[in-house]
VMD Tcl script that draws the C-alpha trace (Angstrom):
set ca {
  {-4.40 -34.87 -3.90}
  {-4.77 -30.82 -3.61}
  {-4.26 -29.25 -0.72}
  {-6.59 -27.17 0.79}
  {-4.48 -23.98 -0.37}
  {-5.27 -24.87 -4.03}
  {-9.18 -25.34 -3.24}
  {-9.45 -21.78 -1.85}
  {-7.49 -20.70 -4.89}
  {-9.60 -22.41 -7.03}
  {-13.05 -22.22 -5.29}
  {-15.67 -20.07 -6.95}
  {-15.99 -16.75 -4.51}
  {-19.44 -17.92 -3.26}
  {-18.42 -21.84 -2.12}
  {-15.05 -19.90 -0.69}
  {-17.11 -17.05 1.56}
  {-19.45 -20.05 2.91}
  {-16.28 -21.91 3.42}
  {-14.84 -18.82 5.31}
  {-17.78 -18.49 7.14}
  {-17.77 -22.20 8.89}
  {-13.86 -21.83 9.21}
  {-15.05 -18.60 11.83}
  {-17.76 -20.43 13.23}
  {-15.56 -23.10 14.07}
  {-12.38 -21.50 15.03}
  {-12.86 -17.76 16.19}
  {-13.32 -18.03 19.85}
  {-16.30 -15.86 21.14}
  {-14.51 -13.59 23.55}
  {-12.12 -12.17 21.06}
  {-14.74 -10.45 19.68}
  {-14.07 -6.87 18.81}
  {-10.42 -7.26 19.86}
  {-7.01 -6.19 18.08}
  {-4.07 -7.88 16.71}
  {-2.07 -8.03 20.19}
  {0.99 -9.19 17.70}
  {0.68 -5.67 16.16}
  {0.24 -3.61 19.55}
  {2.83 -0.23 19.74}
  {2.91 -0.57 23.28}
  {3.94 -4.35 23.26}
  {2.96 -7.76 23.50}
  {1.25 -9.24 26.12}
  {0.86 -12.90 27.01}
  {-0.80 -14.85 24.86}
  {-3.58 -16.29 26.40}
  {-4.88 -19.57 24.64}
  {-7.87 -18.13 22.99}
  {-5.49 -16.18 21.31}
  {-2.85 -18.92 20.57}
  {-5.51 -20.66 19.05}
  {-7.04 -18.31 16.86}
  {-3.44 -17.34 15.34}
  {-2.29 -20.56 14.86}
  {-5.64 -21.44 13.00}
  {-5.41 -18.40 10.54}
  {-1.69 -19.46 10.43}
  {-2.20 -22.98 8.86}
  {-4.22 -21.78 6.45}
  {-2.14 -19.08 4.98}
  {-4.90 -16.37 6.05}
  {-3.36 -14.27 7.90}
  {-1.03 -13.48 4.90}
  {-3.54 -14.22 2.50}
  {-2.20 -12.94 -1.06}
  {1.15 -14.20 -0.24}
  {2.70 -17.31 -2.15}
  {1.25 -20.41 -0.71}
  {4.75 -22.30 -1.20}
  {6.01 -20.04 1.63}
  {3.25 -20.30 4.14}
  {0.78 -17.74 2.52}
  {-2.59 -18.13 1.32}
  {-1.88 -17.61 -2.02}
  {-5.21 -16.34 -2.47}
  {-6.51 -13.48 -5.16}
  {-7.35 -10.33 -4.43}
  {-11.21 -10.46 -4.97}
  {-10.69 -14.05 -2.22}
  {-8.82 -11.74 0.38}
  {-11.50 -9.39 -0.06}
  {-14.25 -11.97 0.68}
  {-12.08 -13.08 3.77}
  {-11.84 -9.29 5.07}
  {-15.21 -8.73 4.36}
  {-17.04 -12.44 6.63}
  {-13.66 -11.40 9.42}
  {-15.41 -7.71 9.85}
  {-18.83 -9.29 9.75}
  {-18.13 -11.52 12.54}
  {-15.88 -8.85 14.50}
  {-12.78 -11.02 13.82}
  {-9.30 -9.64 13.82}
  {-6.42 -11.05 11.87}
  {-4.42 -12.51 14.60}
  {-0.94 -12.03 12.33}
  {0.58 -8.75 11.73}
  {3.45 -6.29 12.55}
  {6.36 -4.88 11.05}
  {7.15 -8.70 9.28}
  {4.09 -8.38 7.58}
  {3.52 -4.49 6.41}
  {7.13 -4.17 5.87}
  {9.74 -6.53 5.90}
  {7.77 -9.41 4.36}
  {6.67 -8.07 1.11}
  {10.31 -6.36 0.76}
  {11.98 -9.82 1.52}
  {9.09 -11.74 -1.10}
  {10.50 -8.81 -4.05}
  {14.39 -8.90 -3.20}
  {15.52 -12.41 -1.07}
  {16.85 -15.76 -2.22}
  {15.33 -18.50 -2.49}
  {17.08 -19.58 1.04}
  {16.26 -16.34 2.80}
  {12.37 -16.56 1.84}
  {11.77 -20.38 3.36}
  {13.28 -19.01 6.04}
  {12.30 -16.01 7.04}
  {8.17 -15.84 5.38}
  {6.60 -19.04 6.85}
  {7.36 -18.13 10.60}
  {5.47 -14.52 9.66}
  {2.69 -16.20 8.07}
  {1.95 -18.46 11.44}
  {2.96 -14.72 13.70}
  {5.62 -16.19 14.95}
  {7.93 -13.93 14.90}
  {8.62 -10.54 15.40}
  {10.49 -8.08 13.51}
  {11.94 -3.96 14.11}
  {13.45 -1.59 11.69}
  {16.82 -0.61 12.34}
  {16.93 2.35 9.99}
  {17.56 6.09 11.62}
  {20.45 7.23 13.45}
  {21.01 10.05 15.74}
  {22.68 12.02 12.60}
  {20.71 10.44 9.77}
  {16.96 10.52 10.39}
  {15.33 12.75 7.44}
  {18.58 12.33 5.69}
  {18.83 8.88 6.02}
  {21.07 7.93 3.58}
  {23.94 9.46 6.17}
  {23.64 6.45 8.40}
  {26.68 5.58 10.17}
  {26.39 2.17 11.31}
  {29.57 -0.01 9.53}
  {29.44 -3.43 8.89}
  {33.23 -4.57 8.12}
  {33.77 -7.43 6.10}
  {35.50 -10.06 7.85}
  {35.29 -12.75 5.35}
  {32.68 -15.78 6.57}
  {30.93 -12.37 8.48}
  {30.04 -8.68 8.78}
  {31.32 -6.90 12.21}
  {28.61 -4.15 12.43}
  {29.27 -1.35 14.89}
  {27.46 1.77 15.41}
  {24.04 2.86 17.07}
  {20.47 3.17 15.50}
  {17.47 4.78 17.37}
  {13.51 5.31 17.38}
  {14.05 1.22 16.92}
  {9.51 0.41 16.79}
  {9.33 -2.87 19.21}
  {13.14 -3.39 19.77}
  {13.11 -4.25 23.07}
  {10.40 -7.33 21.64}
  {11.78 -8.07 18.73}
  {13.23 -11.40 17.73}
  {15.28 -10.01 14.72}
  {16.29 -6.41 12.86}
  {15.90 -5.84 9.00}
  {18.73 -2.64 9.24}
  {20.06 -0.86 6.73}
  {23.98 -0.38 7.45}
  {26.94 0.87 5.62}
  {29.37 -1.41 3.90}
  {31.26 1.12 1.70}
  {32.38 4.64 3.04}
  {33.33 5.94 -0.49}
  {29.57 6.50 -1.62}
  {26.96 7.38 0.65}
  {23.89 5.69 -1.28}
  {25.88 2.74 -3.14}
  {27.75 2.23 0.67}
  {24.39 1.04 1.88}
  {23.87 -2.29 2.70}
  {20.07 -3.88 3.74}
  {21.28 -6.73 6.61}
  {19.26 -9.18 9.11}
  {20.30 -9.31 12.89}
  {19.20 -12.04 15.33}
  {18.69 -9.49 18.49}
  {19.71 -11.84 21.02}
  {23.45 -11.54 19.25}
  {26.13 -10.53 21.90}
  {26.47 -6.75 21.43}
  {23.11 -5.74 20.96}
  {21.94 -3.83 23.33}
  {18.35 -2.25 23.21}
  {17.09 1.31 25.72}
  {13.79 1.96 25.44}
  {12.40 5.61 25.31}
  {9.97 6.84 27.14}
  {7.40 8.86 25.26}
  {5.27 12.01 26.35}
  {2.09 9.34 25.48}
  {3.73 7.19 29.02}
  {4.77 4.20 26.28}
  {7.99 3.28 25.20}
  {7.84 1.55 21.86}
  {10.84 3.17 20.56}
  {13.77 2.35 21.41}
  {18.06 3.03 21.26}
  {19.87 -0.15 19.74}
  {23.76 -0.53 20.13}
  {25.50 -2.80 18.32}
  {29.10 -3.57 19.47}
  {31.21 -6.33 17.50}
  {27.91 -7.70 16.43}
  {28.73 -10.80 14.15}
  {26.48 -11.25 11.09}
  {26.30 -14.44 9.00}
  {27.04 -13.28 5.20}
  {23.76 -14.93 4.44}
  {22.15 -12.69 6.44}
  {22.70 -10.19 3.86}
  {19.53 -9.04 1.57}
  {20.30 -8.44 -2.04}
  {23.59 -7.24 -2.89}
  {26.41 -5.17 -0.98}
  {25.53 -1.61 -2.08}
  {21.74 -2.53 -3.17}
  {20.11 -1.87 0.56}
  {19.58 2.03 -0.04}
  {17.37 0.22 -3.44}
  {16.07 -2.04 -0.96}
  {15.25 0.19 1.79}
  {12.98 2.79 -0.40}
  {11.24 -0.29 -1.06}
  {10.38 -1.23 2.10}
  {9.43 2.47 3.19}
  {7.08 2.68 0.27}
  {5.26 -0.70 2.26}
  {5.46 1.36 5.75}
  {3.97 4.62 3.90}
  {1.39 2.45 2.37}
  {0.24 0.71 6.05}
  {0.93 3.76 8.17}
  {-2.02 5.83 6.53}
  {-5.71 5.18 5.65}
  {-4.29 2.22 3.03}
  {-3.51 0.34 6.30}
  {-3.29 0.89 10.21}
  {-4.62 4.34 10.01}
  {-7.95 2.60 8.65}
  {-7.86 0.86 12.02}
  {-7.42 2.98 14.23}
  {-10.12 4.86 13.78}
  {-12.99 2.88 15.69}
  {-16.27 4.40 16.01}
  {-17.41 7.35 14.20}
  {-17.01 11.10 15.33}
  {-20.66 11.38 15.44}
  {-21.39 8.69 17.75}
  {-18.65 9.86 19.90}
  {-20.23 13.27 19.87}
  {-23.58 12.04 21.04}
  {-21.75 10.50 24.32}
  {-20.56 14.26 25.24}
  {-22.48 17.00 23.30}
  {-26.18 17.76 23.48}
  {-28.84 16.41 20.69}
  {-31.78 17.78 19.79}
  {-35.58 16.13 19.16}
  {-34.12 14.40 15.56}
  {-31.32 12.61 17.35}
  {-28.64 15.01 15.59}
  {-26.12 16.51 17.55}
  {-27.14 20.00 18.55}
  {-24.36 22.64 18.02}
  {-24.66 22.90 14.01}
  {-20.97 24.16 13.97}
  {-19.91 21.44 15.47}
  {-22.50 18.95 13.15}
  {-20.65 20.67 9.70}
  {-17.32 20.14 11.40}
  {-18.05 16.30 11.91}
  {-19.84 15.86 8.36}
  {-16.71 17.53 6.73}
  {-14.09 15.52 8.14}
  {-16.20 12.30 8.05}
  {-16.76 13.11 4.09}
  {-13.23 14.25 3.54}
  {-11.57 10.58 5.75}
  {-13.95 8.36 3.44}
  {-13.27 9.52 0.27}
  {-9.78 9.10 1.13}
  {-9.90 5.94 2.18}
  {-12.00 4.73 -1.84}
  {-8.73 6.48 -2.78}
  {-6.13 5.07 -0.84}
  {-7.96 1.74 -1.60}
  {-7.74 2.47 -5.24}
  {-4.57 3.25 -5.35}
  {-3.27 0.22 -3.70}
  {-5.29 -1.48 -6.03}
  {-3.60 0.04 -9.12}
  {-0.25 -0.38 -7.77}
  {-0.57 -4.24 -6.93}
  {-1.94 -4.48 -10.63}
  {1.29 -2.97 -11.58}
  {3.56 -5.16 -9.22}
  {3.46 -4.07 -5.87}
  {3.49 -0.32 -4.17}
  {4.72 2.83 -5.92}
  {5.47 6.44 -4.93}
  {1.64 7.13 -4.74}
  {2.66 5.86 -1.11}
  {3.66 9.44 -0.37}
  {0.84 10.92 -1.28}
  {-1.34 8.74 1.13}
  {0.78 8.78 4.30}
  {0.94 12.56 3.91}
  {-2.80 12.89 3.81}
  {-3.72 9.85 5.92}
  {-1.71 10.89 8.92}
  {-2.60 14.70 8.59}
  {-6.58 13.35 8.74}
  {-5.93 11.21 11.66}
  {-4.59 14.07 13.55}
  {-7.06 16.28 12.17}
  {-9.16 13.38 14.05}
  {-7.67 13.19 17.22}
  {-7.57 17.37 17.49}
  {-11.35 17.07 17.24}
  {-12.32 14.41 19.61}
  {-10.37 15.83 22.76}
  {-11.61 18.81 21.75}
  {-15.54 17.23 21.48}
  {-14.41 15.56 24.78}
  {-14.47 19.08 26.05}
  {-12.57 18.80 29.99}
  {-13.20 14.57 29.42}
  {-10.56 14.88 27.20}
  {-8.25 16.33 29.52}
  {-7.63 13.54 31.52}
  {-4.20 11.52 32.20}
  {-4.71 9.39 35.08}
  {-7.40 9.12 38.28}
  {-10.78 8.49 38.68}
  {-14.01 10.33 36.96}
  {-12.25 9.75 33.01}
  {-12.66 6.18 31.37}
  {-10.32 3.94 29.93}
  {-11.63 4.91 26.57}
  {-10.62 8.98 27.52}
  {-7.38 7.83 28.64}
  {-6.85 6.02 25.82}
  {-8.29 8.88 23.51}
  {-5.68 11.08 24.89}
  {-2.60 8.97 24.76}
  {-3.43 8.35 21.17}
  {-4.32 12.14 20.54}
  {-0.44 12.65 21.95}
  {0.83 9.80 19.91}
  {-0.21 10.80 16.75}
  {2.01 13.55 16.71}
  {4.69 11.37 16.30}
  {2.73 9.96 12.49}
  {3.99 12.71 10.16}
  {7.62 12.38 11.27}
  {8.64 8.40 11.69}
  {8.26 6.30 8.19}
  {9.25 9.81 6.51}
  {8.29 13.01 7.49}
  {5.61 15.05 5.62}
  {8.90 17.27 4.28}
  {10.34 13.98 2.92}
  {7.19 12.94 1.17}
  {6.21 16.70 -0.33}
  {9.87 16.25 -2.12}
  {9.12 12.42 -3.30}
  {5.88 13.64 -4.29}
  {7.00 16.49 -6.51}
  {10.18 14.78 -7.76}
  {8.69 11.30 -8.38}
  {5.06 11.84 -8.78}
  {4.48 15.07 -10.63}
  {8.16 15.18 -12.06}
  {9.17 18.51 -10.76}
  {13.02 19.08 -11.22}
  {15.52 20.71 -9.08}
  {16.74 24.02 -11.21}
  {19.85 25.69 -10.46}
}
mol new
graphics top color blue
foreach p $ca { graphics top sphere $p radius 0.5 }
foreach p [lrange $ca 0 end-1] q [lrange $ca 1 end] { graphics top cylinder $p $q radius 0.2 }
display resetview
């Protein structure tokens, strides 16, 4: 008898968007409406209340909240033009995808290209049903743009790795069930000494300090790791292949953290009708101050045809088997144009945008300026706009060093 996975594969699109429809209608509860992924939140989770148990664990049975992943590991298996139907009735009913973080724009797809057999049934289904959350363990206090000068040993002890050493600006540690970390295995070469390695956590010897941000959050943290012992399946790949493994997976966080992903998201209303809240209109409806009107239509012009590109591209790269260097390109644009954004709306805000804490600002203002201060951190972390200009003219347009 076929499952229902194989129907949705299988369904022609219209009989599969009237299916998603009634799947909504039946399972979406009302009051999420308009909500976000709490999985995904920077600032961290918060309880789950059962509307929202509910509504994850109903996209999770059905693959959906993965939905072009491989159905044998808890995906949806779906094709692209089925996710795209599933986006599209999710958006029309002001439905989030209840499954997300770093397990699914990161580690996920990395694991899907490079894991055994063992390490996928293990590791994919609990991300599919949002189970589980994962953290990077990547930069060090001496190897952040130069990352390949990480630190952090893992010694060989036979049946286990010991890993020792320190890793920091750790997204969600202090939350996170386990660590996909990159550490080094072999001293004598400082790319082919990399290692890609998963940590439980709650391991004796972890220890996790969170950072305090000039935003008031503190989703970065400091990890320790002190005697930490690994399981030797725990390790990803080969000994020496993480630093192979590791571009890969940054090419999946370069992708999500501009307008190809998150950035998209973030975004919320448009500049215009945030500039008719603050900023005088005249007899049309428009918004006054023509400057200020050109400013708007430029940047709103300039965002959306970046985002038909950035969806493009993604398109073109998962024809070609998965995401390429063009990855660069878009998280040096999309996180440029979402500061660009945030510049502009304090600044439309006018003395609105100014505020921190205390009555006379709304939660939206407060909001609009912890982000405005947040996004300063979006060119640096997942590789900083330096990083990506050299990918882009080394590995894109195939400029060469000369001596």
């Amino acid at each position: 008898m076929a499952s229902q996975k194989d129907i949705d594969r299988t369904s022609d699109p219209e009989t599969f968007r009237q299916e998603v429809r009634q799947f909504i209608a039946e399972n979406f509860p009302d009051e999420l409406k308009s909500k976000g992924n709490a999985l995904a939140a920077v600032e961290g989770p918060a309880t789950e209340t059962a509307a929202q148990k509910s509504w994850r664990e109903a996209m999770g049975s059905r693959g959906w909240g993965t939905p072009t992943w491989p159905a044998e590991y808890g995906g949806g298996g779906l094709s692209r033009k089925h996710a795209a139907i599933l986006n599209e009735e999710l958006a029309k009913a002001k439905a989030h995808n209840p499954i997300g973080g770093m397990g699914v724009m990161m580690f996920g797809p990395t694991l899907l290209e490079y894991g055994s057999e063992e390490q996928k049934r293990e590791h994919i289904p609990p991300i599919c049903r949002g189970e589980i959350r994962w953290c990077q363990g990547y930069s060090e206090p001496n190897a952040g743009s130069d990352l390949a000068n990480l630190q952090t040993m893992a010694e060989d002890k036979g049946d286990h790795y010991l890993v020792n050493g320190q890793k920091t600006w750790t997204s969600g540690g202090q939350w996170a069930d386990k660590c996909f970390c990159l550490v080094r295995t072999d001293r004598s070469d400082k790319h082919k000494g990399i290692s890609f390695l998963l940590i439980d956590m709650d391991s004796p010897g972890v220890e996790v300090r969170p950072i305090q941000m000039i935003s008031g959050m503190s989703p970065f943290c400091e990890t320790f790791f002190d005697d930490v012992k690994v399981p030797k399946e725990n390790l990803v790949g080969e000994e020496g292949q993480g630093w192979t493994i590791g571009k890969r997976l940054l090419q999946h966080e370069r992708t999500n953290l501009s307008g190809g992903g998150s950035m998209a998201r973030m975004m919320g209303a448009s500049l215009a009708d945030i500039a008719k809240r603050y900023v005088e209109t005249d007899s049309d409806g428009r918004i006054a101050d023509a400057v200020l009107r050109d400013r708007i239509a430029d940047f709103e012009i300039r965002w959306n045809a970046f985002l038909l590109t950035a969806r493009r591209a993604a398109q073109e790269s998962k024809a070609q088997g998965g995401v390429s260097e063009i990855s660069s390109v878009l998280k040096k644009v999309g996180t440029k144009l979402g500061q660009e954004r945030a510049e502009l709306t304090i600044e439309i805000m006018g003395l609105q945008g100014l505020g921190w804490e205390g009555e006379g600002f709304t939660q939206a203002e407060l909001a609009g300026v912890r982000g405005w201060l947040f996004g300063k951190a979006t060119t640096i972390y997942g590789g900083s706009t330096e990083i990506q200009n050299n990918i882009i003219a080394k590995r894109v347009l195939g400029m060469l060093d000369h001596q």
